[in-house]
C-alpha positions in Angstrom: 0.0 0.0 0.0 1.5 3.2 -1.1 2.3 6.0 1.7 -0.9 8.1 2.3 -0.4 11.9 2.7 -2.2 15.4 3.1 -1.8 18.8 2.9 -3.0 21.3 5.2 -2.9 25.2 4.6 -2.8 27.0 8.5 -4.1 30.5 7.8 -3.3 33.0 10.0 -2.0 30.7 12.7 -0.4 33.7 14.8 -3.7 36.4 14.6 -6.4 33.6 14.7 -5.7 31.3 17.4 -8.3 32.3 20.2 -9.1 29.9 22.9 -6.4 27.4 21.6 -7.6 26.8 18.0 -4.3 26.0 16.5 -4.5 22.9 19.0 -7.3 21.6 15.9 -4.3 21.6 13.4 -2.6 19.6 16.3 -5.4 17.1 16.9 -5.7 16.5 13.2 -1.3 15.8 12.6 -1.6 13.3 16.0 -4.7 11.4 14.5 -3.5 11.2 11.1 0.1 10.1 12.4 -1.8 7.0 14.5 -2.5 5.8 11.2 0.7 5.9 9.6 -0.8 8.7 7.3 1.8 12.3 7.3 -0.1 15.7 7.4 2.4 18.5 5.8 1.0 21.2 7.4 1.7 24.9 5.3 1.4 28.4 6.7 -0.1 31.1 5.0 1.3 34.7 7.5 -0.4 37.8 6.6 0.8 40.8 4.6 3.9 37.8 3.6 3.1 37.2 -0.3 3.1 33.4 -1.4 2.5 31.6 -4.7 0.4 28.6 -2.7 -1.8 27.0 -5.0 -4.7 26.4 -2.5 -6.6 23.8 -4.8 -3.2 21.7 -3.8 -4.1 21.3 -0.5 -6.4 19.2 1.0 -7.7 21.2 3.8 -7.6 25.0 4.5 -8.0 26.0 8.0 -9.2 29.6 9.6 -9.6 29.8 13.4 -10.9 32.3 16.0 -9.8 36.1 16.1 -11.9 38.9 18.1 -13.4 42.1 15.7 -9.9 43.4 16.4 -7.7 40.6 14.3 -10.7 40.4 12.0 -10.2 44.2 10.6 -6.3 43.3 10.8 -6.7 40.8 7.7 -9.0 41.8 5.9 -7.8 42.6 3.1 -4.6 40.5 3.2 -7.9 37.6 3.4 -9.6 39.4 0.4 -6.2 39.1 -2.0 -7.1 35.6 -1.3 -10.0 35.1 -2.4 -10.0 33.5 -5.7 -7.8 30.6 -4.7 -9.8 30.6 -1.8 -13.2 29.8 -4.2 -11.4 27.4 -6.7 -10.4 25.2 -4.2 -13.5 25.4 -2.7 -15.0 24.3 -6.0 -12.3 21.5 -6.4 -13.7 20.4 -3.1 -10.4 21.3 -0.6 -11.8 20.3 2.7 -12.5 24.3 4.7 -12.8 24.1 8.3 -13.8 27.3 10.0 -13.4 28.2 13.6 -15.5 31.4 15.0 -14.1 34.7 13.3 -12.8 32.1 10.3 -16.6 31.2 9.8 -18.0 34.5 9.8 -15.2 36.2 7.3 -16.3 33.7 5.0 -19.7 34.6 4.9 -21.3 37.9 3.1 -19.8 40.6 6.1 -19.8 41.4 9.5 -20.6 44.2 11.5 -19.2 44.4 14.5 -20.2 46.3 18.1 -19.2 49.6 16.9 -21.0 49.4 13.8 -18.2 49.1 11.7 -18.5 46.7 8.6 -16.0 43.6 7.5 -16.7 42.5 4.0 -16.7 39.1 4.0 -15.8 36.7 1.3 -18.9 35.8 0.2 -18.2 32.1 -0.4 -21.2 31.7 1.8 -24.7 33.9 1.9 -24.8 34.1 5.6 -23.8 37.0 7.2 -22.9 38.4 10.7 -24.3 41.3 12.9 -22.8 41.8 17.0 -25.6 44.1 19.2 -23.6 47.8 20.0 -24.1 46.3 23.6 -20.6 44.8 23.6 -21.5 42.5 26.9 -24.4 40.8 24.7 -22.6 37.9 24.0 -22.7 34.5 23.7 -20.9 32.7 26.1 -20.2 29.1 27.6 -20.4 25.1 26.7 -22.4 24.3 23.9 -23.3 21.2 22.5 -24.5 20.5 18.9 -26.4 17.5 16.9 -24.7 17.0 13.4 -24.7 14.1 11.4 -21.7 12.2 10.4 -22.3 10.0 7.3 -25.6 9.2 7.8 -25.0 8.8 12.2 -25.9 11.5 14.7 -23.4 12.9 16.4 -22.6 15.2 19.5 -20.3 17.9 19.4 -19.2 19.5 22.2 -16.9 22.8 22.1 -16.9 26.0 23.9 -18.8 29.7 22.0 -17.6 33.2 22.6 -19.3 35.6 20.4 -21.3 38.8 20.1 -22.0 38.2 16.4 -25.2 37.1 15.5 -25.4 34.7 12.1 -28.6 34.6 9.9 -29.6 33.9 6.8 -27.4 30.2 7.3 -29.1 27.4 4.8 -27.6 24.3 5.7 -26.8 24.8 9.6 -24.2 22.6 11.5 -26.5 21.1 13.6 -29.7 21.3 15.8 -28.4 23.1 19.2 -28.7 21.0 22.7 -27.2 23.2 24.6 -26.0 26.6 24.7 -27.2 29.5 22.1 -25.8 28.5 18.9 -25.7 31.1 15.6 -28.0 33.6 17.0 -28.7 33.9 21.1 -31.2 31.5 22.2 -30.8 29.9 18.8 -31.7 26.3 17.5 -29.0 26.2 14.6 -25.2 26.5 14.7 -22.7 26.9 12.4 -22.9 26.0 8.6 -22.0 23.0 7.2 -21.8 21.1 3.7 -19.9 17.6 2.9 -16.6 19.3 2.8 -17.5 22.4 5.0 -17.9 23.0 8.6 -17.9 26.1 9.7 -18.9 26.8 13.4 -18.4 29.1 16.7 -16.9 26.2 19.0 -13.4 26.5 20.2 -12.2 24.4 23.0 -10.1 23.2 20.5 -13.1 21.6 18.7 -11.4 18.2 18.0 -10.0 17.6 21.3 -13.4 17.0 22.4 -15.0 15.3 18.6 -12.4 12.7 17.8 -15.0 11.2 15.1 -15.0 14.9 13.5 -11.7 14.8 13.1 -11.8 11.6 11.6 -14.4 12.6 9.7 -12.0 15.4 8.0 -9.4 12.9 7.4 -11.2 10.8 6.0 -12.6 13.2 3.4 -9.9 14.4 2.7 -8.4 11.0 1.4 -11.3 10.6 -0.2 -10.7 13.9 -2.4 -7.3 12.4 -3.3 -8.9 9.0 -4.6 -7.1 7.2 -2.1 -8.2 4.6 0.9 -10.0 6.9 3.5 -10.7 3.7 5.6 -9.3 4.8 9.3 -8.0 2.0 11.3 -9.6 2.3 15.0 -7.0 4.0 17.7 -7.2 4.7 21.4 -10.4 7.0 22.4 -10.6 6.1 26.2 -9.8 8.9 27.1 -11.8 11.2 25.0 -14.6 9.2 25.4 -14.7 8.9 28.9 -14.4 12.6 29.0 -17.2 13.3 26.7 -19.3 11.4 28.6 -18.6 13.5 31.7 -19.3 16.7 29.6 -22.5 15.3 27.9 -23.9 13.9 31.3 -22.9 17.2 32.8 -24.4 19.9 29.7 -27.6 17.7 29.2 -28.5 16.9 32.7 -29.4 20.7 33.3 
């Protein structure tokens, strides 16, 4: 069987790293090494020019950044956005933490009224209340589905920004607020999308989405996506604290 491999494009991982994101980029290099499987991951630094041919990777990652880091890259994001879209369209896995998922969206307007334009890969859009304590804060736990079997995903949402106008959500909210406050939705999802407000790092606490990413992302490359089982004791056992916990109130 011929060595499998992927490519990962890190964007922005010294602005957008709130709440420990870059640990996802972590998370995803341990997994994929358990299987014998090497994940190059790439940088891509803003305002530092590179010739990257984004439809080369197999996932592109964005994580968390406060209305402060947002407005920082901007427009550095905004040079990329046509390699952004064609790998999109040649179906590069994009995972999207928090500011990462609303910058992709149509804009965002943040507490002092001041407006990001988004890429506008996506036709949701963000708006955060001029109140800037009105936020959503605390665990949260979401109902996806992972090829064709429900699954609970736990993480952690900061946010003031309120999302609407999302089509195909993330999943059905259990716990917490979600895209808007009080909301039943989170996040935005297609087969080779998830976008969403949990940090925590999300995939410290989802080992089957990670999986889930890997495993698509083989599958782009026409090669075996089967993942052998590994060693989830310990994730499991602590998911099952968190769900007992979060779902018990």
């Amino acid at each position: 069987m011929s060595e499998r491999k992927l490519k990962l494009l890190h964007m922005y991982p010294n602005v957008l790293d709130l709440y420990g994101d870059s640990g996802n980029v972590e998370v995803l290099r341990y997994r994929c090494a358990q299987r014998g499987i090497t994940l190059e991951v790439y940088q891509h630094l803003m305002n530092k020019p590179d010739n990257t041919d984004f439809s080369d990777m197999d996932i592109i990652y964005l994580g968390g950044g406060a209305d402060y880091e947002q407005q920082l890259l901007a427009d550095d994001l905004m040079s990329c956005k046509d390699r952004i879209f064609k790998a999109y369209e040649n179906k590069v896995f994009l995972l999207m933490i928090c500011g990462g998922y609303q910058l992709l969206g149509k804009y965002y307007k943040d507490s002092n009224g001041e407006r990001i334009p988004g890429l506008g890969l996506f036709s949701y859009h963000t708006e955060a209340s001029t109140n800037k304590r009105d936020r959503c804060i605390g665990n949260i736990i979401v109902e996806t589905e992972l090829v064709g079997k429900k699954y609970k995903v736990i993480g952690f949402e900061n946010h003031g920004g309120q999302t609407t106008d999302v089509k195909t959500p993330f999943g059905k909210v259990l716990h917490g607020n979600g895209n808007v406050r009080s909301g039943e939705t989170e996040g935005y999802c297609e087969e080779r999308v998830i976008a969403t407000y949990l940090h925590g790092p999300l995939l410290s606490k989802n080992p089957q989405l990670a999986d889930y990413i890997i495993s698509k992302a083989l599958e782009r490359q026409g090669a075996d996506s089967t993942l052998a089982p590994i060693n989830d004791k310990l994730e499991e056992a602590c998911r099952k604290e968190l769900l007992t916990r979060l779902l018990s109130k």
